[in-house]
C-alpha positions as CSV (number, residue, x, y, z in Angstrom):
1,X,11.6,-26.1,43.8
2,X,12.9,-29.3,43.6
3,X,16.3,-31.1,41.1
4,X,13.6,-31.9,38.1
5,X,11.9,-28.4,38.2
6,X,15.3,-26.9,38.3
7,X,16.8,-28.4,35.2
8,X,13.6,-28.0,33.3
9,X,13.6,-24.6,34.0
10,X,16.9,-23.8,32.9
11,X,16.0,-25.9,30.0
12,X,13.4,-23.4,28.9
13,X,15.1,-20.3,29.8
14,X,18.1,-22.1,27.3
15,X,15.5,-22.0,24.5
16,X,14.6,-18.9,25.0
17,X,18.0,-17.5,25.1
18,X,19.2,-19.1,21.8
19,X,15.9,-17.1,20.3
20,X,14.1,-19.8,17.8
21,X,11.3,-19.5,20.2
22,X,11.4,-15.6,20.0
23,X,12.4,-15.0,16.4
24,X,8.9,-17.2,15.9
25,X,6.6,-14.9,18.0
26,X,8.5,-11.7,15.7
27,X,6.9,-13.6,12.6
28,X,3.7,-13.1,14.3
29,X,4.5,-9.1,14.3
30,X,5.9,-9.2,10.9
31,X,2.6,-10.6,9.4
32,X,0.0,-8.3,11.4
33,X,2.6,-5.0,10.8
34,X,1.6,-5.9,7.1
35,X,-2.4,-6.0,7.7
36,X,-2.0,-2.5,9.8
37,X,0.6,-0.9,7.4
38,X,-1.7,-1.0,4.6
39,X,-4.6,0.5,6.9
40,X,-2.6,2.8,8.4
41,X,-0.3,3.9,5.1
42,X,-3.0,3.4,2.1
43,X,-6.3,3.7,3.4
44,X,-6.4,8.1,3.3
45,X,-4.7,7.8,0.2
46,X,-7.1,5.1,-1.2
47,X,-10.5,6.8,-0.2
48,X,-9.3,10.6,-0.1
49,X,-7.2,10.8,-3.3
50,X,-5.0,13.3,-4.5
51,X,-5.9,15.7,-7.7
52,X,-3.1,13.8,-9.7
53,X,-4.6,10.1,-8.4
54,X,-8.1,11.5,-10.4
55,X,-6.6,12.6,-12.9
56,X,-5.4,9.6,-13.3
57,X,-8.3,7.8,-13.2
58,X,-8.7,6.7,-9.8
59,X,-12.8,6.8,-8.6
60,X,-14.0,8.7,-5.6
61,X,-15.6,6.1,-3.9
62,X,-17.1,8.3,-0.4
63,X,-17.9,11.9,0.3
64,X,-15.2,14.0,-0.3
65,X,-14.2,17.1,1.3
66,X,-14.7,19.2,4.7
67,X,-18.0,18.4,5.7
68,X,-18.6,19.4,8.7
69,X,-16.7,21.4,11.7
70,X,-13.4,21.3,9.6
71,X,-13.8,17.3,9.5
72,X,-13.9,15.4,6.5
73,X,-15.9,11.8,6.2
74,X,-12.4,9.4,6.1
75,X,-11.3,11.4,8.7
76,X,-14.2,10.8,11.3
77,X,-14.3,6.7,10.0
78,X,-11.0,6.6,10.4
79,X,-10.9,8.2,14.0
80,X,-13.9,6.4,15.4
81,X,-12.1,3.1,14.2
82,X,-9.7,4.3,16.1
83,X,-10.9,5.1,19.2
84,X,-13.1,1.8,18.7
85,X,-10.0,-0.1,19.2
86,X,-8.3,1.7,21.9
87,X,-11.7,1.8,24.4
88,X,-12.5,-2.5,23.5
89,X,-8.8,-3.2,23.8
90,X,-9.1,-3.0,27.9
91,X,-12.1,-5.9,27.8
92,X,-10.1,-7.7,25.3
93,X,-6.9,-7.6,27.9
94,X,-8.7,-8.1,31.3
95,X,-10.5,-11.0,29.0
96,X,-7.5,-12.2,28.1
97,X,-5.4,-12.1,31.5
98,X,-8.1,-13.9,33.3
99,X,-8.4,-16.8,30.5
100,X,-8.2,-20.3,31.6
101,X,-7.5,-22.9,28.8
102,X,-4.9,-25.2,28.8
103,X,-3.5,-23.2,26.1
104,X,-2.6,-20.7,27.6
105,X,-3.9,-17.0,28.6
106,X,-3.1,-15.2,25.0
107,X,-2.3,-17.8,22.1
108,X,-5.9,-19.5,22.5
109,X,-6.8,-15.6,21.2
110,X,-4.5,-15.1,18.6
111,X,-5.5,-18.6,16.6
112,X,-8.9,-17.2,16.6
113,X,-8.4,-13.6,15.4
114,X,-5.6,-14.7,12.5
115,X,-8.2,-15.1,9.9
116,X,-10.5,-12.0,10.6
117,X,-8.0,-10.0,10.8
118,X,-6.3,-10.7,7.9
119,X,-10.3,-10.8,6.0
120,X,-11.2,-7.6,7.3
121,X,-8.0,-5.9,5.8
122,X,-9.5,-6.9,2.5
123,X,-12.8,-6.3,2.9
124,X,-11.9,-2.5,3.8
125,X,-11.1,-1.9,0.4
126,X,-13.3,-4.2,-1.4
127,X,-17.2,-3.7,0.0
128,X,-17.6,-0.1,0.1
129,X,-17.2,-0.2,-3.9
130,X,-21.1,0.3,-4.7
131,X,-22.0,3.2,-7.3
132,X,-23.5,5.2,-4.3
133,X,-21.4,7.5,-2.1
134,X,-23.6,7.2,0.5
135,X,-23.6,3.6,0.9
136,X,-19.8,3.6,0.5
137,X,-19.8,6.0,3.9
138,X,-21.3,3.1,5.6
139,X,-20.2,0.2,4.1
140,X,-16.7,1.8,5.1
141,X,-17.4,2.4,8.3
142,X,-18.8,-1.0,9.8
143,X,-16.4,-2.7,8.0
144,X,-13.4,-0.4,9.6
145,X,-15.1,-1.1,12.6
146,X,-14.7,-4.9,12.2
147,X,-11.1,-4.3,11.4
148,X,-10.0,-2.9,14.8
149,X,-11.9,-5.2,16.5
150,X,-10.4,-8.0,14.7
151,X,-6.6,-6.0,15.5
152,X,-7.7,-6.1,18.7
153,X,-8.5,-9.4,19.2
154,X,-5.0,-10.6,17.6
155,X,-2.4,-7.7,18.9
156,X,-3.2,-7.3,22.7
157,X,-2.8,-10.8,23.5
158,X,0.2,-10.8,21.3
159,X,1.7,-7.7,22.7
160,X,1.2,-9.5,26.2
161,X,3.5,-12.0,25.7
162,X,6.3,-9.6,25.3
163,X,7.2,-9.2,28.9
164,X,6.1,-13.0,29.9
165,X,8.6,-14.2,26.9
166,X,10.8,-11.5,28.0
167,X,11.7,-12.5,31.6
168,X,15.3,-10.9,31.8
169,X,16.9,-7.5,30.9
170,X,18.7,-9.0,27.8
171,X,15.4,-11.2,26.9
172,X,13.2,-8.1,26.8
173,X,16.0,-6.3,24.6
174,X,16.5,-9.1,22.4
175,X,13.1,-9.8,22.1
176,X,12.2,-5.8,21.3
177,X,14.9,-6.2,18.7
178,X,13.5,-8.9,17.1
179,X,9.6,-7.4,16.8
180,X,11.0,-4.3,16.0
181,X,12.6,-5.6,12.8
182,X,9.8,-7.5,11.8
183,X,8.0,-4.7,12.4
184,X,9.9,-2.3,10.1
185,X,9.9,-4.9,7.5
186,X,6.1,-5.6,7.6
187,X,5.2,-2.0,7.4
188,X,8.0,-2.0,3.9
189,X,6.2,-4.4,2.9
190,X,2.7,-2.8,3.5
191,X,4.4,0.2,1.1
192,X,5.1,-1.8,-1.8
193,X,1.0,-1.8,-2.5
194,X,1.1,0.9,-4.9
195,X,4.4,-0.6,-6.7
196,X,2.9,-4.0,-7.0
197,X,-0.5,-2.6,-7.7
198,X,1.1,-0.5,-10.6
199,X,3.0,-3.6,-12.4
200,X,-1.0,-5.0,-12.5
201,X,-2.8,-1.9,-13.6
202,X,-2.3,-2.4,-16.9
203,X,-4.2,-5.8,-17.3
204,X,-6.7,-4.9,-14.6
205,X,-7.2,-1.4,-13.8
206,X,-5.9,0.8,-10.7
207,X,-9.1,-0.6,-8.4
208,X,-8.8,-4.2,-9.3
209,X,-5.2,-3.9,-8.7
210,X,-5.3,-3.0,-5.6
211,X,-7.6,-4.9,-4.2
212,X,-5.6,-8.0,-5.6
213,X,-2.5,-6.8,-3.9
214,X,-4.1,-6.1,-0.2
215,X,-5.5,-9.3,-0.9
216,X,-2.1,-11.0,-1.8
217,X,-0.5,-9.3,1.0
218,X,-3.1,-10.3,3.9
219,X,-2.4,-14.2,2.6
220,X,1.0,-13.6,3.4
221,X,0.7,-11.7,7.0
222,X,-2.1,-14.7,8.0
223,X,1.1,-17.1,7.5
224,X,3.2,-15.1,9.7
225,X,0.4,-14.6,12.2
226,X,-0.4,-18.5,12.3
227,X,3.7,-19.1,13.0
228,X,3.2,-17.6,16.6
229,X,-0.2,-19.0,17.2
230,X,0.5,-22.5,16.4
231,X,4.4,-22.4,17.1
232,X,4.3,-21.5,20.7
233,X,3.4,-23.1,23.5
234,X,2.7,-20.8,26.0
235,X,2.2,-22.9,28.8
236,X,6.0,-24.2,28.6
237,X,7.7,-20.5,28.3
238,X,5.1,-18.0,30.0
239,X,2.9,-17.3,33.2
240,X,-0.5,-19.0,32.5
241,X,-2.0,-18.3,35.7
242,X,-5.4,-16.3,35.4
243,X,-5.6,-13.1,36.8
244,X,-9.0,-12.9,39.3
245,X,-8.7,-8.7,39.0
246,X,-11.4,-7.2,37.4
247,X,-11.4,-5.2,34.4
248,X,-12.7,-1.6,36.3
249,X,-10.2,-2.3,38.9
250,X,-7.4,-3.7,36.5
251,X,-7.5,-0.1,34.6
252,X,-7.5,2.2,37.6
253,X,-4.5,-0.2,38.9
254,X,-2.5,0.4,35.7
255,X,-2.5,3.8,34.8
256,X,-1.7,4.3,39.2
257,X,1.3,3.6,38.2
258,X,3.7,6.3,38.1
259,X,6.1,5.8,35.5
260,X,4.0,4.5,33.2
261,X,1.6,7.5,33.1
262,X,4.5,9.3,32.2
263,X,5.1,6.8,29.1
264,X,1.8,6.9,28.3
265,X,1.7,10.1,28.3
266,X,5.0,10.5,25.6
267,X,3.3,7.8,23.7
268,X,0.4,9.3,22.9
269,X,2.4,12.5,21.6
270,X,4.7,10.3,19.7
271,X,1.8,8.4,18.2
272,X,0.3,11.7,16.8
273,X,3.5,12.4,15.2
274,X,4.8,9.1,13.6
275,X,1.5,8.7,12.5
276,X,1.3,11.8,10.8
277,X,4.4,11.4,9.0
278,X,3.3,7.7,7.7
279,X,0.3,8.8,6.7
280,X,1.5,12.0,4.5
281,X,4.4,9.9,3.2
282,X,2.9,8.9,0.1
283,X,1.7,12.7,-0.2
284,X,5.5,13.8,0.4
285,X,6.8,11.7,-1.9
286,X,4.0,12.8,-4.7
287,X,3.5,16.3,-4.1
288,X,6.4,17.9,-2.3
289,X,8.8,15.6,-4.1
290,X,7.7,15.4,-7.7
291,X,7.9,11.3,-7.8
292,X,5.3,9.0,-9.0
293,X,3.1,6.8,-5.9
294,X,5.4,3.7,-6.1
295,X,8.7,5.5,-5.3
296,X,6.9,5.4,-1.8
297,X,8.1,2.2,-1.4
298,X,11.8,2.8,-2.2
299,X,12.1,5.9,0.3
300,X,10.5,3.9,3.3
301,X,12.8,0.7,2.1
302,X,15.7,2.9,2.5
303,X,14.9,4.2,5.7
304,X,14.2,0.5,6.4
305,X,17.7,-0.9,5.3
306,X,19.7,2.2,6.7
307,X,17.9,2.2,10.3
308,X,18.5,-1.8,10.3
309,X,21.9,-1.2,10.0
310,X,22.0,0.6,13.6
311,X,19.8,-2.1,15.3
312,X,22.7,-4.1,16.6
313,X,24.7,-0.7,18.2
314,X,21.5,0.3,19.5
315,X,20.6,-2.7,21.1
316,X,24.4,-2.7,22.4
317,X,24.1,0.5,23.6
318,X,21.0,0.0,25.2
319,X,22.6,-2.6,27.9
320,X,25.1,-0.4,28.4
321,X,23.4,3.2,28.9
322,X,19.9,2.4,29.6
323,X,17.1,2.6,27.4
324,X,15.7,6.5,28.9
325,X,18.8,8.7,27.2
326,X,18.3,6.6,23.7
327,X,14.4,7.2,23.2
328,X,14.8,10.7,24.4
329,X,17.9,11.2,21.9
330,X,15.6,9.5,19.3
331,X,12.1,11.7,19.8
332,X,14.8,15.1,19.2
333,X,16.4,13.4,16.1
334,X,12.8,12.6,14.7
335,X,11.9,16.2,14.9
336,X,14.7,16.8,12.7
337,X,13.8,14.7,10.1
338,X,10.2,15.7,10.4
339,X,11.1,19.6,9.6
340,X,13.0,18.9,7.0
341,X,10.6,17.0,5.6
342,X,8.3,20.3,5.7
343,X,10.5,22.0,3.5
344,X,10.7,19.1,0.5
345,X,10.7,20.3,-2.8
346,X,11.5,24.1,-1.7
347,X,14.9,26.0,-2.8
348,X,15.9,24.2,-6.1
349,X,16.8,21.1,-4.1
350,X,16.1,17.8,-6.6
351,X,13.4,15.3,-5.0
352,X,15.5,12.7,-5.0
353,X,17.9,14.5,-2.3
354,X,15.1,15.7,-0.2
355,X,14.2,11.9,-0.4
356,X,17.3,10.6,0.9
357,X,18.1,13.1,3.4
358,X,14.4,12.6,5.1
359,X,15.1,8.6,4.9
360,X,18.8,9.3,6.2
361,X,17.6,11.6,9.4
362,X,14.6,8.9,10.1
363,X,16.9,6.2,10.3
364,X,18.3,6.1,13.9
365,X,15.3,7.4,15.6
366,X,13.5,4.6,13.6
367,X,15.6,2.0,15.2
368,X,15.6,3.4,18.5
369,X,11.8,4.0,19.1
370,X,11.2,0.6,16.8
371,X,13.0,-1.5,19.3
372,X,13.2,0.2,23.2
373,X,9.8,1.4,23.6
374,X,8.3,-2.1,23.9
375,X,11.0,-2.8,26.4
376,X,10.4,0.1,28.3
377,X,7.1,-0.9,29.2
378,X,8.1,-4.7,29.9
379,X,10.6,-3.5,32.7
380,X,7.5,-1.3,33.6
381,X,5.0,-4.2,34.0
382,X,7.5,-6.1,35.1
383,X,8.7,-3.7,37.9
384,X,4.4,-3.5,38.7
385,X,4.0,-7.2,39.1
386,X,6.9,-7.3,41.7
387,X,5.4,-4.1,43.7
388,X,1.8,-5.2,43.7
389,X,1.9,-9.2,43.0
390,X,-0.2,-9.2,40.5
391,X,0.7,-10.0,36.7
392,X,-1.1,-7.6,34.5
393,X,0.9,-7.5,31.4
394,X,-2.7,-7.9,28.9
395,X,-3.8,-4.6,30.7
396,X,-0.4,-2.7,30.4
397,X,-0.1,-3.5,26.7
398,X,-3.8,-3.0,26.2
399,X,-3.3,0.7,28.0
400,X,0.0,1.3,25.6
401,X,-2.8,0.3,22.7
402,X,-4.7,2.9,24.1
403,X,-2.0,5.5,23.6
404,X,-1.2,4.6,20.3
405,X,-4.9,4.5,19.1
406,X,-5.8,7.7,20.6
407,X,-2.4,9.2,18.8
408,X,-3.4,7.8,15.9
409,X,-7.2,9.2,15.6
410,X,-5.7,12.6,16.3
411,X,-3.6,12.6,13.9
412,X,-6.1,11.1,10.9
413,X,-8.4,14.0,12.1
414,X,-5.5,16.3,12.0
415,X,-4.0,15.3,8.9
416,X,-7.2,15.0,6.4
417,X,-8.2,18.5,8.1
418,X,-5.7,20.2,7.8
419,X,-4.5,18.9,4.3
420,X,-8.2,19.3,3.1
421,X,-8.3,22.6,4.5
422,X,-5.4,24.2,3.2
423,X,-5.2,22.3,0.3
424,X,-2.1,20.8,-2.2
425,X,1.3,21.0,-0.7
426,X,1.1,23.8,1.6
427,X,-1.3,21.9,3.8
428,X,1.3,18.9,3.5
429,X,3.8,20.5,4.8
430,X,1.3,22.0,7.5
431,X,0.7,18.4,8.5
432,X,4.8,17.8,8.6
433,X,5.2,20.6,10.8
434,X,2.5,20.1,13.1
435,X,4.0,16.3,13.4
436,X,7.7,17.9,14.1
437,X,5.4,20.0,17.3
438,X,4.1,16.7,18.5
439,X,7.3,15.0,18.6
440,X,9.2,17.8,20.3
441,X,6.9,17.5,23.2
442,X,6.9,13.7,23.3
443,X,10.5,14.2,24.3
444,X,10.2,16.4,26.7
445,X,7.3,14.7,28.6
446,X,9.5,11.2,28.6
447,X,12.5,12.6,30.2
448,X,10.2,12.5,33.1
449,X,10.1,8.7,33.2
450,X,12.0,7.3,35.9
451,X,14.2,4.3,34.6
452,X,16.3,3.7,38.0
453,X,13.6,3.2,39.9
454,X,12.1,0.7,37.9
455,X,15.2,-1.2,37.1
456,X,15.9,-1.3,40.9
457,X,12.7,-2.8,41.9
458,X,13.1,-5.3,38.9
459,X,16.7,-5.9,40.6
460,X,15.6,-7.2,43.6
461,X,13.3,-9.5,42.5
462,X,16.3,-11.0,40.1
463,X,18.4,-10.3,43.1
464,X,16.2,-12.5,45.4
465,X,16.0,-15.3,43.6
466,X,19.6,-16.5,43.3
């Protein structure tokens, strides 16, 4: 490498390390967070409302009920959306690593997806609205369908450039610190549907409402996508070199690896959980805690603004101990906060401390596992690319997609099941227990994973090249 490459090099590697360059490509998680928060947080509660949502005058808009095998109908959309995502999201990452435009391998993606995505996240709520049930049933379905795709399309190239704009130990943290806060704020900001919705139900009715404020919120998450697409060059900070490894191959080459089939593995576990809890939290705070829909909001901000507080010792601690005791400490402390959850409203406790207490025990866990799992999996691509020489990070990230979308159909099935099943709060606190099971065994599986090993092969790379 000659003088000129050298001092544009550390040029670049400057930028990156003063973060402009990676607090920009966070704003790109902060804005789709929002688009999947409201899928993830409101859509159950939308099309499977509670007794006191009727009662209140919200419509019933699909088939209600069990209706077949213990399933309901927003419980089998929901989970073949899911698994939708999680089987394209290999095609969309082997498509995506072997790109050649001289844009890059991933942004070229993400300016094309920006506006589906965020159109689809309105659409979800707005087309299935006919007077038929039937119709709704579909209607919901496809358009579900179009979501994930459109998800797809955006997040795995995104999730890509985590380890490419992450080339060093304190990059990859930094940069998983950063996502991880935009992250947490998009998904607060995907709560405050019901709160914003309610200030407009008096001049427009609880439907219009909340259609207007999805819509309002996807305007706002398509900014923040479109700051990452068109604010980064990828060709200046990333590896654009296409990889020639086809997608069949490029699978069975990523889940070889070792350590990451025992992330994966975790993942998937933890994804059942978290999702559960997300999903019931509206329930929780309604139900088991006596508050009206919109207090939602204020317990997930506080568990927001509390877990914040510990990003910076976490991220600290992080360098210091490794990132393997952390997220194992953090999957045990999540349990916690999950049982008690289970037992809201009981023994002549006052919502309001239940409320605090959950957001209180969610807090650390939430800032562990919101900012070292994507890091984990950088060293662990990163650690692959040395061993094998080939760069595969579309593939790794699309396989982590994998995880989280097969966790996340579980648990919809498991959580409209077993909520329909048993019925008011006894099957929401089913749902919080099962979720506490889940995370218990998350833990247990990922103090399998082998951090040394990986570091040390990532070591001698970094070792070899100064």
């Amino acid at each position: 490498m000659g003088e000129k490459d050298m001092g544009e090099k550390r040029v670049r590697e400057k930028e990156l390390a003063d973060g402009r360059v990676l607090r920009r490509f966070a704003i790109g998680q902060l804005g789709w967070a929002i688009l999947s928060g409201i899928i993830s947080n409101w859509l159950v509660y939308y099309y499977m409302p509670s007794d006191s949502q009727v009662a209140a005058g919200m419509p019933l808009f699909i088939t209600q009920g069990i209706v077949f095998a213990g399933l309901t109908v927003i419980g089998v959309i929901t989970g073949c959306g899911r698994l939708l995502d999680g089987f394209i999201d290999p095609f969309i990452a082997s498509r995506s690593d072997s790109l050649a435009s001289p844009r890059g391998r991933r942004i070229p993606f993400m300016r094309a997806a920006a506006l589906p995505f965020a159109a689809m996240t309105v659409l979800v709520f707005v087309l299935p609205g006919t007077s038929s049930a039937l119709a709704n049933d579909l209607l919901l379905f496809v358009c579900l369908m179009l979501f994930y795709v459109t998800l797809s399309l955006y997040c795995t190239p995104f999730n890509a450039l985590i380890p490419e704009l992450g080339r060093t130990q304190e990059l990859r943290i930094n940069l998983s610190t950063y996502i991880s806060v935009t992250y947490f704020l998009g998904t607060a900001m995907a709560y405050l549907v019901t709160a914003v919705a309610g200030a407009l139900e008096p001049a427009l009715g609880p439907v219009a409402a909340f259609r207007v404020t999805v819509a309002a919120l996807a305007l706002v998450a398509l900014a923040c996508m479109l700051v990452a697409a068109l604010g980064i060059d990828e060709t200046r900070y990333a590896d654009t070199q296409p990889s020639s490894t086809p997608m069949g191959r490029s699978v069975a080459k990523t889940f070889k690896n070792r350590q990451f089939q025992v992330f994966e593995g975790s993942d998937v576990l933890y994804w059942v959980s978290i999702t559960m809890f997300q999903t019931g939290l509206p329930y929780y705070v309604t139900e088991l805690m006596g508050f009206d829909d919109s207090w939602t909001f204020v317990f997930f901000a506080a568990m927001t603004v509390v877990s914040l507080l510990f990003y910076a010792p976490v991220n600290l601690l992080a360098k210091r101990l490794g990132k393997k005791r952390l997220v194992a400490f953090a999957f045990f402390a999540f349990c916690l906060a999950f049982a008690v959850t289970a037992v809201c409203g009981l023994f002549g406790v006052p919502g309001v401390v239940w409320g605090c207490l959950v957001a209180v025990l969610a807090a650390v866990p939430m800032a562990i596992l919101g900012i070292l799992p994507q890091a984990v999996l950088a060293d662990i691509a990163e650690a692959d690319a040395i061993e094998t020489g080939e760069r595969r990070e579309g593939m790794f990230y699309a396989a982590r997609t994998f995880s989280m979308t097969l966790g996340q159909t579980l648990a919809m099935i498991l959580f409209t099941s077993l909520s329909a099943a048993a019925g008011g709060g006894v099957g929401y606190r089913l749902t919080a227990v099962v979720a506490t099971a889940f995370c218990l065994v998350a833990g247990l599986v990922f103090t399998r994973y082998r951090e040394r090993d990986v570091l040390s092969a990532i070591s001698s790379r970094e070792g070899g090249q100064r």
